[in-house]
N, C-alpha and C positions, 0 to 999 in steps of 0.2 A: 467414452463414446456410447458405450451401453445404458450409460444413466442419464445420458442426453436426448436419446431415443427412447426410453420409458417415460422421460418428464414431459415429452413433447404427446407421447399416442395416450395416454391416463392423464394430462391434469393441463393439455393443451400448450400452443405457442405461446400467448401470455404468459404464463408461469415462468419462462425462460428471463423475463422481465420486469419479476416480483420485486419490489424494492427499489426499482428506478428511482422514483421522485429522493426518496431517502437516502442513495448512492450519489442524486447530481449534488443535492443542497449537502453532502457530507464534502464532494468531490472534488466540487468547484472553489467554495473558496479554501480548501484546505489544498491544493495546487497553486493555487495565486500564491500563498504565502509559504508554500515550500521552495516554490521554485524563487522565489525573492529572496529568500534569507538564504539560500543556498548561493547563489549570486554573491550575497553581500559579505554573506560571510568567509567565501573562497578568498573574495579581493583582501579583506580585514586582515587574513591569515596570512595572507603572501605579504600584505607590505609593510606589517610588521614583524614581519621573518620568524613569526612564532612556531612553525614549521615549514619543510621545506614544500616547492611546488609540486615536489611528485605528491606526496602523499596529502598535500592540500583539501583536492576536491575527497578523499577519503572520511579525512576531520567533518570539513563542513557539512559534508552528506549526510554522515552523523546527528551531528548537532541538529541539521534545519531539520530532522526527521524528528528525533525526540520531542522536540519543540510542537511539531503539527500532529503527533500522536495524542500528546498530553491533551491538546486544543479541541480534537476532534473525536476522542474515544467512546463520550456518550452518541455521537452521533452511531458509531461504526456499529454501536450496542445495538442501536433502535433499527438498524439497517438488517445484521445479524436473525433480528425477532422475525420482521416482515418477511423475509427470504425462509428462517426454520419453523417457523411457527404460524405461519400463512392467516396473521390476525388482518384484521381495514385497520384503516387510519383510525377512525373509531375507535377500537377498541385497543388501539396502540397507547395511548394515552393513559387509560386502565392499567395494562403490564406496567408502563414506566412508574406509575405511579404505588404499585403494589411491590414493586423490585425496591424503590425507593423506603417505604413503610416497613420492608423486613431487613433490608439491610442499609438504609441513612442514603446518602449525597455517595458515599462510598461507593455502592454499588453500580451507578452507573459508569464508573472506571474500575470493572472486574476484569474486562479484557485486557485491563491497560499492560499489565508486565507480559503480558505472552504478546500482545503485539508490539509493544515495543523491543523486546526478542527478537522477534520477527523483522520489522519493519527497521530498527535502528541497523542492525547487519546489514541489510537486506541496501539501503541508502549510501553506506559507506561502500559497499563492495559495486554497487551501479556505478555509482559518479567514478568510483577509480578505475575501474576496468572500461566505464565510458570515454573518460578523458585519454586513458591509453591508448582504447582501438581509436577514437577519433582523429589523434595524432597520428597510426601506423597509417589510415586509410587516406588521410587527407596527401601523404606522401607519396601515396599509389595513387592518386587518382589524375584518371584525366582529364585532357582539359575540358572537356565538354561535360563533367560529372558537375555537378552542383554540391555544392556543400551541404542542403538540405537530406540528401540521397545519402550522404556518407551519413549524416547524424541520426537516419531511421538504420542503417545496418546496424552502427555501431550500438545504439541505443538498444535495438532488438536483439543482438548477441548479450550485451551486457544484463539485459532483462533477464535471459534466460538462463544466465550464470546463476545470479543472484536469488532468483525464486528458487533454479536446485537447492542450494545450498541450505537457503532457511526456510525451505518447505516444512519441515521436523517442528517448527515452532509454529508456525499457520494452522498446524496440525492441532496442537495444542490450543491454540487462541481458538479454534474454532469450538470445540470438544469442550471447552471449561464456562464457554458461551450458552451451546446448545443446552446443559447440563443445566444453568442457570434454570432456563427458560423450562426445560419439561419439572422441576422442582416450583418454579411459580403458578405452572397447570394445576398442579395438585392442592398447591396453597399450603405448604408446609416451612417452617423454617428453613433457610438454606444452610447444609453440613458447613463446616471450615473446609476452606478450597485448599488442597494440595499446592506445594510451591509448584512452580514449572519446571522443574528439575524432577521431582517427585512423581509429574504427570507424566513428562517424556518419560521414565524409566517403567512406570506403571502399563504403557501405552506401548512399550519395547518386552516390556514381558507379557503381555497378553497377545502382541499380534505380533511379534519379530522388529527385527528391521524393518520388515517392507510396512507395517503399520505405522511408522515417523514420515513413511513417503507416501502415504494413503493420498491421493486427488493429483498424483504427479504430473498427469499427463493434461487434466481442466487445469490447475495452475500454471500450467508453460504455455498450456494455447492461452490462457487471458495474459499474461505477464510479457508474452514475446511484443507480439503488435500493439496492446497498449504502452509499454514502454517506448516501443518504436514511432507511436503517432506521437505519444504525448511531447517527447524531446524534439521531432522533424517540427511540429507545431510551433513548440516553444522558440526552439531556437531563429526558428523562418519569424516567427510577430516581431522577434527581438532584432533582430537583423533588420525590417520594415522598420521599426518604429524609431533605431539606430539611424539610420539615411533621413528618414524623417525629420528627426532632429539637426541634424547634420547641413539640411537643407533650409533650412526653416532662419531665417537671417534674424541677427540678436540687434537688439534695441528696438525701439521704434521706430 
């Protein structure tokens, strides 16, 4: 909260909002096709009894995650720069292209293993612990509760599971990012990056434990209610556009 209150009286409300355009065009369709292939591939797993239902949405959350990681990391790169390194669009072009000249096509997937760390955990333990409370709650609920209202609780508990847990790795993807980025200021070769095992213990011996939880509290307020709108959203258009079809008479 203290670093939200200095961002805001030194570098203005804007600032709070640096990276928009770069966060929607990463955001948007890399949501369309997480939540699809997460869908598709729940159903794939169940009805081919390749594992059981419990741990289904686990598998798929998995999977549909590493998939939209791999797809979208150069974007998450270019978002990263805008937000630490407060360049314009302008000169964004520049960075990518000088990150690219000292380290090849490679470098714009530097974040990829700490956020797929991050983000593949982070997927599997959502959806499982989503589809759990959604089932506990759907059983408690009354009749006048909406099913939209259970899928924002449960989504927003499950968000806030999940970010615990693989904040240690956020931590890392952020830090091996940033690092990039003050090494291309300078215009020097970039060193060989530490594994992410090497950096979490690096990062446990310089700052404790509580150094692997460094941002815990900005990470649970972004994770809580955006996991909560994005799934009440999701499931509410899917639920519309279900009846939709449903209504909608076959043949001509």
């Amino acid at each position: 909260m203290d670093a939200f209150v200095k961002i805001v009286r030194h570098e203005g409300t804007r600032t709070l909002w640096s990276g928009l355009p770069a966060t929607l065009v990463m955001t948007v369709p890399a949501t369309a096709v997480y939540f699809t292939a997460y869908d598709q591939l729940k159903a794939f797993l169940c009805s081919q009894a390749l594992t059981s239902d419990f741990y289904a949405p686990m598998v798929a959350g998995a999977l549909a995650r590493l998939g939209t990681v791999t797809v979208i990391s150069p974007l998450e790169l270019v978002r990263t720069k805008l937000q630490a390194q407060h360049v314009s669009y302008r000169e964004l072009g520049a960075c990518v292209r000088a990150a690219m000249a000292q380290g090849g096509w490679r470098s714009l997937w530097l974040g990829w293993g700490p956020t797929a760390l991050r983000d593949v955990p982070f997927s599997a333990l959502y959806w499982f612990n989503y589809e759990l409370m959604k089932s506990w709650l759907s059983g408690l609920r009354p009749k006048d509760q909406t099913s939209v209202g259970i899928s924002f609780v449960a989504g927003g508990i499950s968000g806030t599971v999940a970010a615990t847990l693989t904040l240690p790795f956020d931590v890392a993807k952020t830090q091996r990012q940033v690092a990039l980025g003050a090494v291309e200021a300078v215009r020097v070769s970039p060193p060989r990056a530490d594994s992410t095992w090497l950096l979490l213990r690096r990062i446990r011996a310089e700052s404790g434990t509580r150094g692997l939880f460094a941002g815990f509290l900005p990470r649970i307020i972004k994770a809580a209610p955006s996991c909560a709108i994005m799934i009440s959203t999701y499931e509410l258009g899917k639920s519309f556009f279900q009846r939709l079809n449903l209504e909608q008479p076959l043949g001509p």
